[in-house]
Every structure is written in C-alpha cells, then in structure tokens.
C-alpha positions in Angstrom: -8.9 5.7 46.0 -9.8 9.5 45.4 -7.2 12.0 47.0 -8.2 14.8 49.4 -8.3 17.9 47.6 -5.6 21.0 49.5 -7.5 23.6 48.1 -11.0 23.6 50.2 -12.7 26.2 51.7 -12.4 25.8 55.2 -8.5 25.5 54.0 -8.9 29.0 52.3 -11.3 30.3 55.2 -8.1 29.6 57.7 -5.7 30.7 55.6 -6.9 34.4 55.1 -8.2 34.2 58.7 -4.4 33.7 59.7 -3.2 36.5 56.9 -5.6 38.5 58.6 -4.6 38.1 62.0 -0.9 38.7 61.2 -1.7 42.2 59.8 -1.3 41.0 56.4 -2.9 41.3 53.3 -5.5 38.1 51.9 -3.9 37.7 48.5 -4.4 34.7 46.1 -0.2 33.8 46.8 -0.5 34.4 50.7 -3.1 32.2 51.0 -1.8 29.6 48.6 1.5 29.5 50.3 -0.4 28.8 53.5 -2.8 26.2 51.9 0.7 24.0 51.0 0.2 24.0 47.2 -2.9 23.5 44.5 -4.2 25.3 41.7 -4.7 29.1 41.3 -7.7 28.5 39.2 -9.2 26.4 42.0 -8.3 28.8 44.6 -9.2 32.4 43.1 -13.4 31.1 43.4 -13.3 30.0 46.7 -11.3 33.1 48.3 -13.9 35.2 46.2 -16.7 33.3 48.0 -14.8 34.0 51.4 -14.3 37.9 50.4 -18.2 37.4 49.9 -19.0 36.2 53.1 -16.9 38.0 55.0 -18.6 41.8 53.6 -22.1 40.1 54.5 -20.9 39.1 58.1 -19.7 42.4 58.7 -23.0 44.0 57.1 -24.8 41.7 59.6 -23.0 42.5 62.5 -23.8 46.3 63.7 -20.6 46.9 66.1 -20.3 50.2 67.4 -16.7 50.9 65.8 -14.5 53.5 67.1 -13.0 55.8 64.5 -9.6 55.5 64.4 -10.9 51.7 63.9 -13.2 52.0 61.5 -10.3 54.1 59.1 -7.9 51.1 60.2 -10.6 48.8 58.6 -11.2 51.3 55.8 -7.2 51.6 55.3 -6.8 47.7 55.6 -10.2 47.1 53.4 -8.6 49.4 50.2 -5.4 47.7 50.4 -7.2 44.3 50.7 -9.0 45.5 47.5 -6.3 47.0 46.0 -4.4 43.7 46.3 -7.5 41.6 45.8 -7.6 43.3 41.8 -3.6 43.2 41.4 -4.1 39.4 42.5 -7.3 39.0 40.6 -5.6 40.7 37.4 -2.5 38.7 37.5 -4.8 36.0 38.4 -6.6 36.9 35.1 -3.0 37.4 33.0 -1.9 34.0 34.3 -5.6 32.8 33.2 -5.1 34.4 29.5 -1.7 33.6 29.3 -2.6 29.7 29.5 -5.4 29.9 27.4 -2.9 31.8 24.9 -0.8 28.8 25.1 -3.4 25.9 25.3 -4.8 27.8 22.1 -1.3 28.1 20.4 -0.6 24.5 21.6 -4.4 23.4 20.0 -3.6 25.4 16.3 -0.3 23.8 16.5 -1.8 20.3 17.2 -4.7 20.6 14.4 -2.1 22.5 11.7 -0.4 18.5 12.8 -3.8 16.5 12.4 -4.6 17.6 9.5 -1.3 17.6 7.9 -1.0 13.9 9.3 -4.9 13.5 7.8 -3.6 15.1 4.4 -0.7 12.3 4.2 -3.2 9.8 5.4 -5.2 10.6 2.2 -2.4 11.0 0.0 -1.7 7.3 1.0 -5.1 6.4 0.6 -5.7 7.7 -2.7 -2.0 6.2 -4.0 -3.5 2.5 -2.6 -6.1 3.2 -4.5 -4.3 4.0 -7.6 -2.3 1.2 -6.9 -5.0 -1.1 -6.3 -7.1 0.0 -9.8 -3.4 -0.7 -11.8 -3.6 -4.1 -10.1 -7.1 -5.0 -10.9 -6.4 -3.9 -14.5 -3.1 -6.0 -14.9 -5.2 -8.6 -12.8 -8.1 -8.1 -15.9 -5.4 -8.0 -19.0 -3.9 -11.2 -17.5 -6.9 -13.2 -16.9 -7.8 -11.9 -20.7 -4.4 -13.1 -21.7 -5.0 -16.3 -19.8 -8.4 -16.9 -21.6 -7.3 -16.3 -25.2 -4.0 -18.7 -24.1 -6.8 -20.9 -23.5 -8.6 -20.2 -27.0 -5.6 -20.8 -29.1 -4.0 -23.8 -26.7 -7.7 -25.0 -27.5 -7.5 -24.6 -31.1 -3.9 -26.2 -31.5 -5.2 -28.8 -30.0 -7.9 -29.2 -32.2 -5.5 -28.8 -35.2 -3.2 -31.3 -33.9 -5.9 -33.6 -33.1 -7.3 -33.0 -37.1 -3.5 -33.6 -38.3 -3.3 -36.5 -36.4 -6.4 -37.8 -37.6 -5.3 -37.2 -41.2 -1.8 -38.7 -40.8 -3.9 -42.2 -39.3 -5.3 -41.7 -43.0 -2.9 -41.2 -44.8 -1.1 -43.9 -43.3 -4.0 -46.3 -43.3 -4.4 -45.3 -47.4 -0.3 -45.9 -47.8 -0.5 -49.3 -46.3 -3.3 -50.1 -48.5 -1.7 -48.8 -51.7 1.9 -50.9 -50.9 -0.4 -53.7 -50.5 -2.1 -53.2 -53.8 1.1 -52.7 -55.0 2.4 -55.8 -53.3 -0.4 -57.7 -55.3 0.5 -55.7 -58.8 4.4 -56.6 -58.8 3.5 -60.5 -57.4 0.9 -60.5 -60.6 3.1 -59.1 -62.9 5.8 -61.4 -61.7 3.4 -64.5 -62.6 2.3 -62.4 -66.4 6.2 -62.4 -66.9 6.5 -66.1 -65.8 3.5 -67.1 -68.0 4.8 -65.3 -71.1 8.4 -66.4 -70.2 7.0 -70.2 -70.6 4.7 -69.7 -73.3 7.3 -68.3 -75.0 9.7 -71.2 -74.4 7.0 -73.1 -75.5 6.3 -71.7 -79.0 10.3 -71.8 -79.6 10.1 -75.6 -78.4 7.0 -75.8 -81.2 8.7 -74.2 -83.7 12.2 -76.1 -82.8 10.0 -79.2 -83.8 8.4 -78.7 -86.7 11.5 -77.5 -88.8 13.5 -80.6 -87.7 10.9 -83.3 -89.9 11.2 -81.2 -93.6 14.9 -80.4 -93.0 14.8 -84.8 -93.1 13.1 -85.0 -96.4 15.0 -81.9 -98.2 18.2 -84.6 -97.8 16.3 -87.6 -99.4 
C-alpha cells in the first residue's frame, strides 16, 4: 500500500500560515520543522507556489491599509524575501552540493564499470587464447591419432604379409623334408640294392674259382 506523503501543500500552506501568525519568518527549515520531516527538494516547489499565491491574494484583495501597517508588511515582506533567497540559496548549495556528490559518486562508479568491463575483457580475450591453444592441441592430437592409425594400419598389413610368407615358407619346408624323407628312404633302398648285388657278384665269383682250383690238383 502507498504511504501518505508529509510534504503536501495544504501541509506547507498551514505551516507558513502558523510561522506567519507567530511573527515569524516562512523559511524552507521553519516550515519543514512544522511539516514533521520530508525532503527539501520536495518542499522548496510547493512553498514557492504558496509565496505565489499568497502575492496574488493580496494583489486581489484591495484593503485599505494603514501606514504604519503597510511598512510592518513592507518590513515583514523584505525580511520574508531576504530569508526566502538565504533559504532558496542554501536550498540551491544543498541542491549543488548533492549533485556534486551524486556526480563524484557516478565518475567513481563508471571509473569502476569500466575497470571491472576492462578485466571482464582481459578474461575474455585469455579464454579465447586459451580456447584457440586447445583446439590446436585438440587438431595436432586428432592428427597424431590419424597417422597412429596409418602406421598401426600399415604394421598390420606387414605383419599380416609376414605371416602369410612364414605359412609359405613353412608349407615349402614341410614339402622339402618330405622330399627329402623320400630321397634318404630311396637312397637307403640304392644302398641295399648295390649292397646285395654286390654280395651277389662276390657269391658268383666265390663259385666259379672253386671248379678250376679242382682240376689244377688232378
């Protein structure tokens, strides 16, 4: 629920009313003091508007005015003014003063966003770097991967090709002990035929010089 504002007009109008009516001067910390509280910016417009109102009331209102009143009003009307511009001025001051600060406070708090927004980029830009440096070791490795590939491929292939060449040679070795298997059984049976034939011919020979050995004794 939306508060009540303190500092209305009627508030102000009743407040420098009452100044008024105690012989003292309307000033912007009089009739703040009397309002209970708010802000000076909020109240130095609307007691301007009353100071506005109250010259045209008077301007409307023709009242014969005796003298010694009128120079009472005259007297009370320059000190009102005089204190209306002291008020108004420090009014003004106070008014300067903050937007001193509120512009100090604003340099102070873009000198800090854009230092934040210059280590924001220095972040950025070292992700970056970072990022390139990855995708190039990401790139070498993938590289190194496929030529790991290539050569795993290739060993393969060579193994594969010696493999196929020790089947061969294996294959060609079992058919030259068998050949050789058959030579030495062969040669065994040559040996064992000449062996006999050879027994044989000494048998023959054994035979036939037994008969004229007979008839050389006769």
């Amino acid at each position: 629920m939306p508060r009540t504002p303190i500092i209305t007009p009627a508030a102000v109008a009743r407040a420098a009313t009452e100044l008024l009516a105690q012989g003292r001067p309307v000033t912007n910390a009089g009739v703040l003091q009397l309002v209970g509280g708010g802000s000076m910016s909020t109240l130095v417009p609307l007691l301007r508007a009353w100071r506005e109102d109250q010259k045209d009331r008077v301007a409307r209102e023709e009242i014969e005015i005796p003298e010694p009143v009128m120079e009472q009003v005259r007297e009370l009307a320059t000190r009102i003014w005089r204190d209306a511009t002291e008020e108004a001025q420090t009014a003004t001051d106070a008014l300067r003063r903050e937007l001193r600060e509120l512009r100090l406070e604003s340099e102070q708090q873009q000198g800090e966003l854009v230092a934040h927004l210059g280590k924001v980029e220095a972040e950025r830009d070292a992700a970056i770097e970072q990022r390139d440096q990855l995708s190039t070791r990401v790139d070498a490795l993938e590289a190194d991967q496929r030529q790991s590939a290539s050569e795993r491929a290739k060993a393969a292939a060579a193994l594969e090709a010696v493999r196929e060449k020790c089947e061969f040679l294996a294959t060609t070795l079992a058919k030259a002990e068998a050949r050789a298997d058959r030579a030495e059984a062969r040669l065994v049976e040559i040996l064992k035929e000449r062996t006999a034939e050879k027994s044989s011919a000494k048998s023959a020979r054994t035979g036939r010089a037994k008969p004229g050995e007979a008839g050389a004794a006769g």
